[in-house]
Backbone as CSV, one residue per row, in Angstrom:
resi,resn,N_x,N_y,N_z,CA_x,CA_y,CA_z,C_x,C_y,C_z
1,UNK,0.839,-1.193,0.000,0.000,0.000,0.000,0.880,1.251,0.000
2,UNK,2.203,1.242,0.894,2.756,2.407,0.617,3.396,2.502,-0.400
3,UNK,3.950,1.781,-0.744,4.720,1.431,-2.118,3.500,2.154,-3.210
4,UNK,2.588,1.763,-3.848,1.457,2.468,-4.635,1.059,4.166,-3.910
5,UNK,1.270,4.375,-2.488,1.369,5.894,-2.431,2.246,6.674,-2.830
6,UNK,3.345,6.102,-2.618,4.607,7.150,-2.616,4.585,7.280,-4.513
7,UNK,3.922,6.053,-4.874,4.310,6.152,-6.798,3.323,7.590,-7.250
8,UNK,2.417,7.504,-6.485,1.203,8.964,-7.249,1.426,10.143,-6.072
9,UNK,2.547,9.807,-5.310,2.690,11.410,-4.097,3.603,12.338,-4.662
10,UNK,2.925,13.683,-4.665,4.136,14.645,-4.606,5.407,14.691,-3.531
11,UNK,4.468,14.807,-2.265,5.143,14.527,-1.249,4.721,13.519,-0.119
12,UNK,5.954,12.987,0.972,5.368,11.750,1.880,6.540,12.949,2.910
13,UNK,5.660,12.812,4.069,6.283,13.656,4.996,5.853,12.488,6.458
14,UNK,6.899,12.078,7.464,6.963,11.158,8.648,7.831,12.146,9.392
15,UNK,7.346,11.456,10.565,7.515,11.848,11.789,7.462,11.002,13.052
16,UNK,8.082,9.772,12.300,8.129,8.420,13.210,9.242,8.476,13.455
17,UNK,9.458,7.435,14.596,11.367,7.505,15.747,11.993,7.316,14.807
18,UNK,13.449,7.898,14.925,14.338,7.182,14.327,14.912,6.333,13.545
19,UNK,14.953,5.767,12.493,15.079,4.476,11.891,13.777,3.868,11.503
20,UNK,12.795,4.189,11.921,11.473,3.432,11.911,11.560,3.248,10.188
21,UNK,11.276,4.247,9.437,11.094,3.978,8.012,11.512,3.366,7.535
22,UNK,12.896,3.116,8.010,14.006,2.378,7.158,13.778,1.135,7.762
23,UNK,13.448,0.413,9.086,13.252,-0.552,9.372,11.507,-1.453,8.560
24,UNK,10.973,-0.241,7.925,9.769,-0.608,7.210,9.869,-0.981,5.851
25,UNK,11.380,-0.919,5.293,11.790,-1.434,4.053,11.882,-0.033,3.250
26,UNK,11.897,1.092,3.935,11.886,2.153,2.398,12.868,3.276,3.359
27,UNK,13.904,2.866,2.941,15.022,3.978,3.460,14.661,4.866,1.948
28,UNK,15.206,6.002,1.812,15.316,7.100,0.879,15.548,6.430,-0.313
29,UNK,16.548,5.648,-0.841,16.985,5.142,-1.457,15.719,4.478,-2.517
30,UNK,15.190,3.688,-1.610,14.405,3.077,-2.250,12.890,4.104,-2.361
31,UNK,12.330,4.633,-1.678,11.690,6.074,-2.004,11.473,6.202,-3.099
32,UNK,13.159,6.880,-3.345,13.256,7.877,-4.273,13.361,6.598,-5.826
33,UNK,14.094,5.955,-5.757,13.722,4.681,-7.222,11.859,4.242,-7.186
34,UNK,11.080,4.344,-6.333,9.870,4.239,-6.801,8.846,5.262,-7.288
35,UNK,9.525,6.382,-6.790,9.317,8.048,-7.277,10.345,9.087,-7.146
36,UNK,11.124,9.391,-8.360,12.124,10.024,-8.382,12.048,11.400,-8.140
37,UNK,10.678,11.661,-8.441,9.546,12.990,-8.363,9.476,13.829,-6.910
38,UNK,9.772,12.684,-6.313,8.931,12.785,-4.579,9.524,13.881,-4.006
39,UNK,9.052,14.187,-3.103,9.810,14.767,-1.946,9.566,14.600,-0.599
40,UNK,10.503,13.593,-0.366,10.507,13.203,1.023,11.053,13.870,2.452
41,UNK,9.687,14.467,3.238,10.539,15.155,4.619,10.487,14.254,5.345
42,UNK,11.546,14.200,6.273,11.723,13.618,7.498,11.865,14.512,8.707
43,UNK,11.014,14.355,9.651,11.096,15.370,10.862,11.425,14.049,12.072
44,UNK,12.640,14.733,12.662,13.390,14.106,13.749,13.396,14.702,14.798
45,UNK,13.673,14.562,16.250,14.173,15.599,17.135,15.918,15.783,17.151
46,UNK,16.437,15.037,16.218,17.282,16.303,16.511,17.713,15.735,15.158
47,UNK,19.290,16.722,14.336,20.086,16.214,13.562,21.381,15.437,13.809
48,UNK,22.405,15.449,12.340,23.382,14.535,12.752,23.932,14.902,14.250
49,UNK,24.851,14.002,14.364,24.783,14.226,15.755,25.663,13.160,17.095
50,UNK,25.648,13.326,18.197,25.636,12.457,19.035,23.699,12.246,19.657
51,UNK,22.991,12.939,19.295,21.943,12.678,19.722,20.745,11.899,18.523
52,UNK,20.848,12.325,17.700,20.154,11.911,16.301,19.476,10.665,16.381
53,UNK,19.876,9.740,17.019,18.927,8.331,16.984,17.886,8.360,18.687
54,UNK,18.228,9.248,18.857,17.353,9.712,20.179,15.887,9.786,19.845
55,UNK,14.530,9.930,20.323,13.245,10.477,20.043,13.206,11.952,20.754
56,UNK,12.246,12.313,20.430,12.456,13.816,21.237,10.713,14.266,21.182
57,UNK,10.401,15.112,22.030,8.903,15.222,22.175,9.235,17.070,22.469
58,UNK,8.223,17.701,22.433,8.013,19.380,22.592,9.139,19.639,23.823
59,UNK,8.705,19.306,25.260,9.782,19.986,26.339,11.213,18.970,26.096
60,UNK,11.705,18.277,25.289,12.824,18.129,24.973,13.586,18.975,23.870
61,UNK,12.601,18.754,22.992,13.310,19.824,22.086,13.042,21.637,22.419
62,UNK,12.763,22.038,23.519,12.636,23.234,23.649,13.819,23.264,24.704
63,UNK,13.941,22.313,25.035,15.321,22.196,26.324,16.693,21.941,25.612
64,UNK,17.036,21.374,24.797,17.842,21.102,23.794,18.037,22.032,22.556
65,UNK,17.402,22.922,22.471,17.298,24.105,21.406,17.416,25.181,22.146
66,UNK,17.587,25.507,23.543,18.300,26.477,24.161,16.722,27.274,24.474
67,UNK,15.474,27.437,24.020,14.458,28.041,24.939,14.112,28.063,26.018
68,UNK,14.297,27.086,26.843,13.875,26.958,28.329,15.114,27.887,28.983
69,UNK,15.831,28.134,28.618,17.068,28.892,29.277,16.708,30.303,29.252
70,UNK,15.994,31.277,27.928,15.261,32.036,27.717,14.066,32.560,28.507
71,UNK,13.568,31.508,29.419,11.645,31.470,29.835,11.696,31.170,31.152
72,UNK,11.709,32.040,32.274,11.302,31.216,33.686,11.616,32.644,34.381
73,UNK,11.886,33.025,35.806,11.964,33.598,36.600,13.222,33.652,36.695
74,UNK,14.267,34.910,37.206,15.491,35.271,37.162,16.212,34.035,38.321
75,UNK,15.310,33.885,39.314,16.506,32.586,40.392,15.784,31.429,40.508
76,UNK,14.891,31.054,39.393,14.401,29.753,39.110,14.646,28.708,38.527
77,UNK,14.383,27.767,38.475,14.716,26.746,37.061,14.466,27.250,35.680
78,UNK,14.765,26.734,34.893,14.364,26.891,33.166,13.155,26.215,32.724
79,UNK,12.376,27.256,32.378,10.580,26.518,32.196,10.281,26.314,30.519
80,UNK,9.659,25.539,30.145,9.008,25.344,28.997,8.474,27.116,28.210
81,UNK,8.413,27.234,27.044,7.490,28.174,26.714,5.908,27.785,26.757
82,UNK,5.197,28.307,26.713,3.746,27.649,26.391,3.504,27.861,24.995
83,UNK,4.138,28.545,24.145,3.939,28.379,22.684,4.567,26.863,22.269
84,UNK,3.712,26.362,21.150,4.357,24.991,20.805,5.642,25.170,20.037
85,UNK,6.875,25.600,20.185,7.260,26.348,18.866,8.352,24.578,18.802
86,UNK,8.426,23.851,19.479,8.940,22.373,19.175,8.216,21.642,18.097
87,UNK,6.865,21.309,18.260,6.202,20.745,17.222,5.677,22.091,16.218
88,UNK,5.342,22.562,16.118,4.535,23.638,15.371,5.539,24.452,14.118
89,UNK,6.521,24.612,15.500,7.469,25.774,14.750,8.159,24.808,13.726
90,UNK,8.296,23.688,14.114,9.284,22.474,13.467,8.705,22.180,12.082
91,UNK,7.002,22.115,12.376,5.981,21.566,11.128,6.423,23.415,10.358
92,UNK,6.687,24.323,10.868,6.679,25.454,9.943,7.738,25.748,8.754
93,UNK,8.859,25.563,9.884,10.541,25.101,8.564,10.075,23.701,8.130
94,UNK,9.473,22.630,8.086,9.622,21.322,7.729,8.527,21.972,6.063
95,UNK,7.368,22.710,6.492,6.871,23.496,4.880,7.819,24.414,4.438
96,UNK,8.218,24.889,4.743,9.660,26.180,4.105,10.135,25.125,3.053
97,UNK,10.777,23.870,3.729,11.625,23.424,3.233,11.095,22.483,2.246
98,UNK,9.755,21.927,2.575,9.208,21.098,1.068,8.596,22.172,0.076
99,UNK,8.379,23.366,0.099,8.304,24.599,-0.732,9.240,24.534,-1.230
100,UNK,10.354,24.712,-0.942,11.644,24.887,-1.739,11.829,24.028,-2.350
101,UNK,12.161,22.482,-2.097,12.137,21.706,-2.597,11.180,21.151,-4.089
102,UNK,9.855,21.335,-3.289,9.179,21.330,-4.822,9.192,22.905,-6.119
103,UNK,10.001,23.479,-5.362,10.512,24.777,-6.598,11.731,24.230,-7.558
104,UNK,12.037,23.347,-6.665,13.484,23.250,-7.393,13.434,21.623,-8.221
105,UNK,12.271,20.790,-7.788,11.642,19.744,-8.415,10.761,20.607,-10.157
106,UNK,10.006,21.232,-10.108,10.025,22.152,-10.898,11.164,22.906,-12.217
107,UNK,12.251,23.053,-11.576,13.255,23.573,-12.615,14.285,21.764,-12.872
108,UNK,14.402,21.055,-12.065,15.160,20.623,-13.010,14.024,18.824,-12.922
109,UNK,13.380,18.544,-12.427,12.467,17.629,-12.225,12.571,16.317,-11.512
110,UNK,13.367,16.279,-10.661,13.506,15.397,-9.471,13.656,16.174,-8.179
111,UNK,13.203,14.907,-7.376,12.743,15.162,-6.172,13.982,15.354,-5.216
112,UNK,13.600,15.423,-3.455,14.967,15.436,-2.647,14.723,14.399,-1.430
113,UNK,14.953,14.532,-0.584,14.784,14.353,0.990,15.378,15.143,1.187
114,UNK,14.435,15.643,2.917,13.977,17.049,3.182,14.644,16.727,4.656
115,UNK,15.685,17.046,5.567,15.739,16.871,6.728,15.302,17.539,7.630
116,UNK,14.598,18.241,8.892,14.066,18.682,9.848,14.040,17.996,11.324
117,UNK,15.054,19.208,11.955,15.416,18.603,13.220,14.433,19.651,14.273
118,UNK,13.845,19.448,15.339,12.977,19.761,16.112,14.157,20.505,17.193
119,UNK,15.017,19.997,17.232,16.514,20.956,18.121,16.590,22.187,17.252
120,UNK,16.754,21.903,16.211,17.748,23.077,14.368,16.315,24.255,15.022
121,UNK,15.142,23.314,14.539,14.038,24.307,14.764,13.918,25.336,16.039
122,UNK,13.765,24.963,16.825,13.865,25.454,18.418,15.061,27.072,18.421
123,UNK,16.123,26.187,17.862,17.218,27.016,18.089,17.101,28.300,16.949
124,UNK,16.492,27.791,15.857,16.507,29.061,15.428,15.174,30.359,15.496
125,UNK,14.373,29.713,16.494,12.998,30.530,16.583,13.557,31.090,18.332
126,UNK,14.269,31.010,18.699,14.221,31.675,19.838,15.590,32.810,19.868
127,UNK,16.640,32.417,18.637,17.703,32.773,18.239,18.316,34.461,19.366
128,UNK,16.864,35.176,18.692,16.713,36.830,18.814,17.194,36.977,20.685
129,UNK,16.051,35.419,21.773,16.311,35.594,23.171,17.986,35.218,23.452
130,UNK,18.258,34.377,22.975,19.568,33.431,22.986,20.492,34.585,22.785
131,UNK,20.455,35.515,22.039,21.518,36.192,21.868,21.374,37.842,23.318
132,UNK,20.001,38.069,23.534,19.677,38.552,24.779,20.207,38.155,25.952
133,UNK,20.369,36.803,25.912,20.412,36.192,27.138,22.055,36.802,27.696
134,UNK,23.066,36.410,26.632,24.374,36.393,26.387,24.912,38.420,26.791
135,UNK,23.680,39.304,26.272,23.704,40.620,26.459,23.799,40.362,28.009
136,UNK,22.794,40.151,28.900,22.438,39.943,30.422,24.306,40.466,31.136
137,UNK,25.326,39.588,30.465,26.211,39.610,30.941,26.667,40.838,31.534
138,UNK,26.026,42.162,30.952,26.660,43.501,30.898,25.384,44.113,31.662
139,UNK,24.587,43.278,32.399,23.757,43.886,33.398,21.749,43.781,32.907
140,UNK,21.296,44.001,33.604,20.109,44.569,32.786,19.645,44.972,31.815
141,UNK,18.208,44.175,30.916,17.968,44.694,29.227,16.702,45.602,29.747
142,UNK,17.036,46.738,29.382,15.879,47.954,29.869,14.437,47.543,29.040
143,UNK,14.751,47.325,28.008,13.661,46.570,27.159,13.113,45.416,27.543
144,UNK,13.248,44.742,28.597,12.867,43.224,29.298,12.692,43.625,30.972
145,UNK,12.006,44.461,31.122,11.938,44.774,32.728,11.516,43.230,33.472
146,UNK,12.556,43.383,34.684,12.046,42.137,35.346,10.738,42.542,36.588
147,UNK,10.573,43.631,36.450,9.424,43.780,37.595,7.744,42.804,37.320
């Protein structure tokens, strides 16, 4: 059955653990020889790596992408955001990137695999606090009152 999807899909986009696909008989490889067309995303929690065969769920990848360090009370622990920006923000670059992909399926007419790490994601949607945080060093951001 998947084998006959992937032949009439533009795109097949997963979000299963680690290895799972490839343990289902269709690593990329074979994918892409049953539709050269395709464009395959894969969303992981994290990339290459020492962590990469890991699973990862929202408060991991917001802890591992440097947001929780960003979000909590000045002599507290490091708290979750309540925005989803782990799953959500992740599903947002994971379309960026099959957009692009099918632009560029378009000019020359084959497909890609699409990688998306839920860490990559994290880290670059909070980027703007992360680099705030690092300001802190030189005292108080008048623009971030802690009252």
């Amino acid at each position: 059955i998947l084998t006959a999807l992937i032949r009439g899909a533009d795109v097949l986009v997963e979000n299963f653990a680690p290895g799972a696909v490839e343990r289902m008989g269709f690593p990329w490889e074979r994918i892409r020889e049953i539709n050269p067309r395709i464009v395959y995303a894969s969303i992981k929690g994290f990339g290459p790596g020492p962590y990469m065969d890991f699973k990862a769920y929202e408060v991991v990848a917001q802890a591992m992408g440097g947001s929780m360090a960003t979000t909590g009370f000045e002599d507290g622990p490091p708290m979750a955001t309540g925005a989803q920006i782990g799953d959500s923000g992740t599903g947002i670059h994971a379309v960026a990137a099959v957009l692009a992909a099918l632009l560029q399926r378009e000019r020359t007419g084959r497909g890609q695999r699409v990688d998306v790490a839920m860490q990559h994601a994290v880290l670059n949607l909070c980027r703007v606090k992360l680099r705030d945080q690092q300001r802190l060093a030189h005292g108080p951001l008048a623009e971030y009152p802690n009252e």
